[in-house]
N, C-alpha and C positions, 0 to 999 in steps of 0.2 A: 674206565670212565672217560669216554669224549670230553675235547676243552670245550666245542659247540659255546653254548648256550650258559655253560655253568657259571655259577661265583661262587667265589671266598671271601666268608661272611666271620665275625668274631662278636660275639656277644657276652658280657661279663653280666652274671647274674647275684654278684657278691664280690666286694672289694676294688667297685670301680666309685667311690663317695663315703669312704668308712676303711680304717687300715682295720685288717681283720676280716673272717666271713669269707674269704676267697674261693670264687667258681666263675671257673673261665669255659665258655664252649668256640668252638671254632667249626663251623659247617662247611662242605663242600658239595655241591650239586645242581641240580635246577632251582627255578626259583619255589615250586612246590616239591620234589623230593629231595634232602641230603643227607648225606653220612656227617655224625657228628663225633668229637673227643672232646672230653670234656678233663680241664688240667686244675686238677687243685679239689678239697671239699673240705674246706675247715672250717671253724666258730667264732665267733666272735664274742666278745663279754658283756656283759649289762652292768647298770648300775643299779641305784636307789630309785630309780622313777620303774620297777618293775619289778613291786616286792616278789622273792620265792623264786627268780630267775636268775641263774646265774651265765649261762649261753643261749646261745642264738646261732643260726642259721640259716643261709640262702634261703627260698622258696624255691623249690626246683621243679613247679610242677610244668612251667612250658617243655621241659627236655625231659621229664617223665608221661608227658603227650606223646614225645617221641622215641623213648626207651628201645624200641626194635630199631632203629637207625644210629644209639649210641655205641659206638665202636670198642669202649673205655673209657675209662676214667685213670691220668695219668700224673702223678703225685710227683712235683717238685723237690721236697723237702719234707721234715718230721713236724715243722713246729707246728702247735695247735690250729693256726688262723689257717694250716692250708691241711690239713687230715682231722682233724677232730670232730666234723661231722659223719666219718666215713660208718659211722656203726650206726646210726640214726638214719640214716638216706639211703643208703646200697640198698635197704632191703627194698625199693622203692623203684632201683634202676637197675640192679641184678646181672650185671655189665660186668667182664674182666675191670680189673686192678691192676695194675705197673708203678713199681717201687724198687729204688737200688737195694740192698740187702738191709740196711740199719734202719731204714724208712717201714721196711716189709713187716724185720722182727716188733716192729713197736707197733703196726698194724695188725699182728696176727694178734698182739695180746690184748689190744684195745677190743678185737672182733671177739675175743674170747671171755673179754669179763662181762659184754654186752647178750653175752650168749647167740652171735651171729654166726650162724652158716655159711661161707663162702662156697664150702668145697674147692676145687684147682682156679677159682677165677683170681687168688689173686698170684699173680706173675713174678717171680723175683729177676731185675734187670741187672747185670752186672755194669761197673762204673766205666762212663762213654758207650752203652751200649747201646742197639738198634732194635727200634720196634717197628712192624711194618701192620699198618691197622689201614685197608681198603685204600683211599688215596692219599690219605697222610703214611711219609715216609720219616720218623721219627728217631733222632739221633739225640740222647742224652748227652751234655757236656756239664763236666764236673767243675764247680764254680768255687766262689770262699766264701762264708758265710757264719752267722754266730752258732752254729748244728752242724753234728758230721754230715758228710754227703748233702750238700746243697748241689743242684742241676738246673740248669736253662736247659732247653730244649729247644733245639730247632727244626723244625717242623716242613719237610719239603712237601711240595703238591703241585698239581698240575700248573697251578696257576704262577708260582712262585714260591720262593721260601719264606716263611715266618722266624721268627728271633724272637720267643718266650724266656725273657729273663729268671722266672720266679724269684725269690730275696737273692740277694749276693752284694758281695764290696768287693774290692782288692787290698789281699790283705798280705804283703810281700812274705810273711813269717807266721801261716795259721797255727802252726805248732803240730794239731794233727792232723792229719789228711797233705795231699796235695795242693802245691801250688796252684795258681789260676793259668792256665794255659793260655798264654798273650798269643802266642801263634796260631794257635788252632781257631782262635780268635779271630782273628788276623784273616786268615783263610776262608772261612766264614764270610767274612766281610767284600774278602775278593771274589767269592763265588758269585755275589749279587744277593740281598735280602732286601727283598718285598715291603715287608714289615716289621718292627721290633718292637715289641711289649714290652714294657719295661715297669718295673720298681721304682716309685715316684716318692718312699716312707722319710728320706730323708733329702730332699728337690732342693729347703732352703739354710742348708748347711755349710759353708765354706769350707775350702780345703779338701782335707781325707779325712776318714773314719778312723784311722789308726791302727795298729797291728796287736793280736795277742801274747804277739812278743812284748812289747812295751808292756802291758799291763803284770804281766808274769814280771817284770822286774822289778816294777813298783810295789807290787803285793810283796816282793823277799824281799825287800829295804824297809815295808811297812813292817811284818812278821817278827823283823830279828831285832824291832826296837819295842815291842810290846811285851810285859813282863808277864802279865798276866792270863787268866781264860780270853781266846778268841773263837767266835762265833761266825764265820761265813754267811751271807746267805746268798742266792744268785739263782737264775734260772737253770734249773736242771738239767736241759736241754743240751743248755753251753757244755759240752765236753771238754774243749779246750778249759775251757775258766774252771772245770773240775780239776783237770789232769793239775794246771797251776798250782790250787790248792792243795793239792795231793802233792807236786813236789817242792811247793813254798814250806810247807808241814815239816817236809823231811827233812829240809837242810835247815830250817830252824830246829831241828832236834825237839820235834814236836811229832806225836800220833796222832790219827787222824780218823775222826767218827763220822759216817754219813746218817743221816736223820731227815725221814720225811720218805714216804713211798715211792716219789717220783725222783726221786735222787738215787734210790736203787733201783730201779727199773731202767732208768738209762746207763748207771753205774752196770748194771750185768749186761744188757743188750750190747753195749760199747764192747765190752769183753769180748761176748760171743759174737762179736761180729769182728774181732781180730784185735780193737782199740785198744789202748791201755793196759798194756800188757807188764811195761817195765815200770810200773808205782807198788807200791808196798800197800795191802790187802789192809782196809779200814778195820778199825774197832766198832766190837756191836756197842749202841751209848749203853747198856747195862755196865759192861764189860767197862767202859770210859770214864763212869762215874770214880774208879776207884784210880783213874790216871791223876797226880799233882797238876792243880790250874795253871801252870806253866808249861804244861809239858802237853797239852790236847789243842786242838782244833776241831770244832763241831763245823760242819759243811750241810747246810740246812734248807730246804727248800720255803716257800712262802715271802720272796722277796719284794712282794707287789701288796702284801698286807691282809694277802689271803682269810679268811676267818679260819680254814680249816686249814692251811700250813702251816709245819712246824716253828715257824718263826712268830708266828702268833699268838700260838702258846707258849711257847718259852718267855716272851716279852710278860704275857699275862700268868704266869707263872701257874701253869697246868700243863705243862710238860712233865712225866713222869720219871725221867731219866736227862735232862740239861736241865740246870740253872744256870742263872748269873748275878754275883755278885759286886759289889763296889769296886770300879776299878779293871773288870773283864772290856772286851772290846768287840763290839759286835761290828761288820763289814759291811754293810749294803752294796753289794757289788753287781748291781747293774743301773740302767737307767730307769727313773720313775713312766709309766706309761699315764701319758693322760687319760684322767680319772681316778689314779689312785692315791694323787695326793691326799684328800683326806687321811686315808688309812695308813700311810705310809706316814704321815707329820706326826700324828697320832701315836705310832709305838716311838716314835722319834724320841718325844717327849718322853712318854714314860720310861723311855730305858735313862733319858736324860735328870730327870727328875731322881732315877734311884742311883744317880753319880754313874754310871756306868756310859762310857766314849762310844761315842758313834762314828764311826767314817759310812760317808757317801759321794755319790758324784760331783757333790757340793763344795767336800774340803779336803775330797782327796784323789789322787788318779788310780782310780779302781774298774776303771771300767771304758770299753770301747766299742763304738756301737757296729751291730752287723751288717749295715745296711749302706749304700753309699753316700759319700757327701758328691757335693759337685763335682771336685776335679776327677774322682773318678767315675763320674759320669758323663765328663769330658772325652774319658778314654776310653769306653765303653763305644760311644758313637763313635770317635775315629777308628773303631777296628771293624765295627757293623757296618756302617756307611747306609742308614736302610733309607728307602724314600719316603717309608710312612713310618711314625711312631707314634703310639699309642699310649698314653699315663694310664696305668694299673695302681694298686696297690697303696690308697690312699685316699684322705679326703680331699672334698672338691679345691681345697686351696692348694692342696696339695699337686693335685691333677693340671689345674690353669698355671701353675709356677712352671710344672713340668712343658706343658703345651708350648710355653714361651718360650724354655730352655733348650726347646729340642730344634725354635725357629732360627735359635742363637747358633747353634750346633749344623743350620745348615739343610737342614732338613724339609724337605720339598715341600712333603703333605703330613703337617703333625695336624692329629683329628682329638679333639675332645668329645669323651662319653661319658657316659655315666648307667650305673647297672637297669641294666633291661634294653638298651639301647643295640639294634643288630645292624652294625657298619658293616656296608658292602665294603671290601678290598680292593677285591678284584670282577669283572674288568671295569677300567675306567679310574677316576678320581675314588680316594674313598668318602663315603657319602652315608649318612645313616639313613636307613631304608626302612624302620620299622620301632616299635616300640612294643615288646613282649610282656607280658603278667611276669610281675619280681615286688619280693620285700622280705618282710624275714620272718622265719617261725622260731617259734620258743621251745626250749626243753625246758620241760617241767615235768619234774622227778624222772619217771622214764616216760614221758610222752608229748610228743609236738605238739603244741596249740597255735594257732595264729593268733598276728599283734593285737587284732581286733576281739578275741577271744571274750564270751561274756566270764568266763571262769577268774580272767584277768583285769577284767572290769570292777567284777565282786570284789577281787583284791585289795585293788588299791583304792575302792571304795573306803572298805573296811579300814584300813592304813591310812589313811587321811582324816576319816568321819568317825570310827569306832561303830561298834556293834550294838542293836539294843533286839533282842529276840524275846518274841511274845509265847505265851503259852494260854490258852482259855479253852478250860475243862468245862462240856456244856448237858446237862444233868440231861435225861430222859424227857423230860418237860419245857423243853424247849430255853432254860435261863441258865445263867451262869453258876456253875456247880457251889465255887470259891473264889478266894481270890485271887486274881488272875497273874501265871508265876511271869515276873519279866526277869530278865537280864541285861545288864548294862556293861558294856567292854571299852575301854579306851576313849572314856569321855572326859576332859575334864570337870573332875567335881570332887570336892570336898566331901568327909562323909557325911555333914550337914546338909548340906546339898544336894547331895544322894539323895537322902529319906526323904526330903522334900520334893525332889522331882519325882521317884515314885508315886506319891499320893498323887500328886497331880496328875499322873498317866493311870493311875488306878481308876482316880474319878471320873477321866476321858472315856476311860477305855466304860467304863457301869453306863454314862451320858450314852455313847454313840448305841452299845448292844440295845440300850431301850429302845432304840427305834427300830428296831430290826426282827424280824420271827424267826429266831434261832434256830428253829427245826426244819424252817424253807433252805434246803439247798440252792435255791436257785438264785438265792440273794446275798451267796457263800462268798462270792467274787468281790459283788460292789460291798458289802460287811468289811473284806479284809484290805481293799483299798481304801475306804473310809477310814479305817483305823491307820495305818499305815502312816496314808495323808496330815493327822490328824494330832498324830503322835510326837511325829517326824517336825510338826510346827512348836509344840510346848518345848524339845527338846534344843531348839534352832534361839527359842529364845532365851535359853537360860545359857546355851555354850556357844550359838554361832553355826554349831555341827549339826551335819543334815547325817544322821546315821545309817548305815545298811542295816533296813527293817526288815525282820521275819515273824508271818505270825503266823502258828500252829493253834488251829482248832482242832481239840477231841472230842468227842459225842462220847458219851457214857454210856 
């Protein structure tokens, strides 16, 4: 492809106003046709303002317009917020896949309980490897990060180099994997880069992020002073913070139980992908139950307050195989993410409440985050040295903290965007040129809805207002059979109250049919709006609530 005419363009369609949700595309061509890669496809989490939904999703329909010009899609890392949309979308964009090998094994099995077909598109990349995709010339560099195999990418092409950070810190002591390669670094840097994307998750933090060595030391000073059952729990992800606990266990002269499905599925993948090889093989909890509370350690996944991780049930005491009693020690070994404080204060308490000690990042040194503080994002740019930098991976305070940091650092043309936005690079200044269709889609149960969805409307309708559904059986002769069946959900009302607001919908409901000719279909519509309308006010006056009304006529 000729330079002519062309630009390099970078558009984020997820993760440029929101940490989580990440989809990066990067285009190269004229200004009507170009080859596009697209790096990243993960989820994002919901809260309480969306009952029934627990993720979320880019909207990818501008680069599924262009699906026959997508080159790949090429995956930084394993965590959720950058692969977990990968089984919901591919079928959509039906593009090769590029994943180093621990990234690939956790993508085969997520494509296989979703029951997706890849066939050979997805790619296994060996670490520092080269992908060469039409004018992107593509170089994996292996980074340190809270997950094995984290990679930046750096992205060559006609125009210049790119510097795609995805998550990473400097972490002098990861524990497993490799070091961060300051030289290669380095080199990079002196080659000349264009542009560098960067990790913006932790922009207003001072210092360093800290090393998994320190926290493995604190966890075996914490371990060999607790007498009784200890409870882990931590993101599953973290390999390192497993292995820890796997060998805090040991030299405390303690066995060691994994609990929760996503604690084994990264526990075997690590295996088969070479990890963790020298730790002593966990106990099944069946098998645990009959260990002395002194002598086990349970390593539990739902550290964020999950409903359905195992730390959620063991707190609420429906776990079939862990308890805890008086005196046991449960870990919260990571950092709370915002929004789940609630849920997380929440079991705080009740394990607090039944005497039983809690450590968290609050009162104890358990945990260190994966992502960079400033200084070394100090060193980051002095090894890149790029003329444009770009804030990813974050919200917008997030992003304008970074914009300013990067003016600090020296930085010719730092550009602020936000998703949907397509910054030209190159040639010339970078400059946003465009504003593309972005926001997000819902999984709900297996199927995307948009935000705007009436399905989700209904929802949180229902969830705010409660339910009142009608039933009127309507005889052969045009009048009301009996009496007409209603239901009432999530009002508040007394059962005095109740029966009273009944009669009074019974009597609305006998008032309006008389004016109506029950056997005229044609006056079916404004009959079920009137009632509707009519109903929806006696019920407004007794609780406030304007209900999700349904009414069902049957003809006899």
């Amino acid at each position: 492809m000729t330079q002519g005419k062309n630009e390099l363009v970078f558009c984020p369609l997820g993760g440029a106003g929101e940490i989580g949700m990440n989809m990066n595309l990067y285009g190269y061509g004229s200004q009507d046709e170009k080859k596009w890669i697209m790096i990243d496809i993960g989820v994002g989490f919901t809260d309480d303002s969306v009952p029934g939904i627990d993720l979320m999703v880019a909207d990818p329909d501008f680069i599924v317009q262009r699906k026959k010009d997508l080159l790949g899609i090429l995956l930084t890392h394993a965590h959720e917020d950058h692969i977990g949309a990968i089984a919901h979308l591919w079928p959509l964009l039906e593009c090769p896949i590029y994943a180093t090998p621990f990234t690939a094994s956790l993508i085969k099995e997520k494509l296989r309980e979703k029951r997706v077909q890849v066939g050979d598109n997805l790619k296994t990349i060996q670490l520092n490897g080269n992908v060469n995709l039409g004018p992107f010339d593509i170089d994996y560099v292996s980074l340190t990060h809270s997950i094995l195999e984290p990679n930046a990418l750096s992205i060559k092409t006609p125009a210049g180099t790119l510097f795609h950070t995805g998550d990473w810190k400097c972490d002098s002591e990861p524990l497993i994997g490799e070091k961060m390669d300051e030289g290669k670094l380095k080199d990079i840097g002196d080659k000349g880069v264009l542009a560098m994307i960067c990790d913006s998750t932790n922009i207003f933090s001072e210092g360093r992020s800290g090393s998994e060595k320190d926290v493995r030391d604190s966890m075996m000073t914490i371990m060999e002073n607790i007498k009784n059952r200890i409870v882990v729990t931590t993101f599953a992800s973290n390999a390192s913070r497993m292995e820890t606990v796997f060998k805090c266990a040991e030299k405390a002269g303690r066995h060691l139980s994994l609990v929760g499905r996503s604690m084994h599925r990264i526990y075997n993948t690590a295996r088969d992908c070479g990890y963790l090889q020298d730790i002593k093989p966990p106990l099944d909890p069946r098998d645990a139950k009959k260990i002395p509370r002194n002598k086990i350690v349970y390593l539990c996944t739902g550290s964020q307050g999950e409903p359905m991780g195992a730390m959620n049930r063991i707190v609420n005491e429906e776990h079939p195989d862990v308890f805890l009693d008086k005196d046991d020690t449960v870990i919260f070994s990571s950092r709370i993410i915002p929004g789940n404080e609630k849920k997380l204060f929440k079991m705080h308490n009740i394990l607090v409440k039944r005497e039983i000690n809690v450590l968290s990042e609050d009162n104890a040194f358990i945990h260190v985050s994966g992502h960079p503080a400033r200084d070394e994002m100090k060193d980051m740019y002095s090894w890149i040295r790029p003329k444009i930098a770009i804030p990813v991976h974050g919200e917008h305070r997030h992003l304008k903290e970074h914009y300013d940091f990067a003016k600090l650092q020296g930085v010719k043309h730092p550009a602020l965007i936000e998703n949907g936005d397509i910054i030209k690079i190159y040639p010339g200044e970078p400059k946003i040129i465009d504003k593309v269709h972005n926001g997000k889609m819902l999984v709900d149960g297996n199927r995307l809805i948009d935000e705007d969805s009436r399905f989700l409307k209904d929802r949180k309708n229902i969830a705010s207002n409660g339910l009142m559904d009608v039933t009127l059986l309507i005889s052969k002769k045009g009048q009301l059979d009996r009496n007409p069946i209603i239901n009432l959900r999530g009002l508040p009302l007394n059962d005095e109250e109740f029966d009273e607001i009944l009669y009074d919908l019974e009597d609305e409901i006998v008032n309006i049919t008389s004016t109506y000719s029950l056997n005229n279909k044609k006056q079916e519509k404004n009959l079920i709006d009137g009632l509707k309308s009519n109903l929806k006010k006696i019920i407004y006056s007794k609780t406030k609530k304007r209900p999700y009304t349904n009414i069902i006529l049957i003809r006899l």
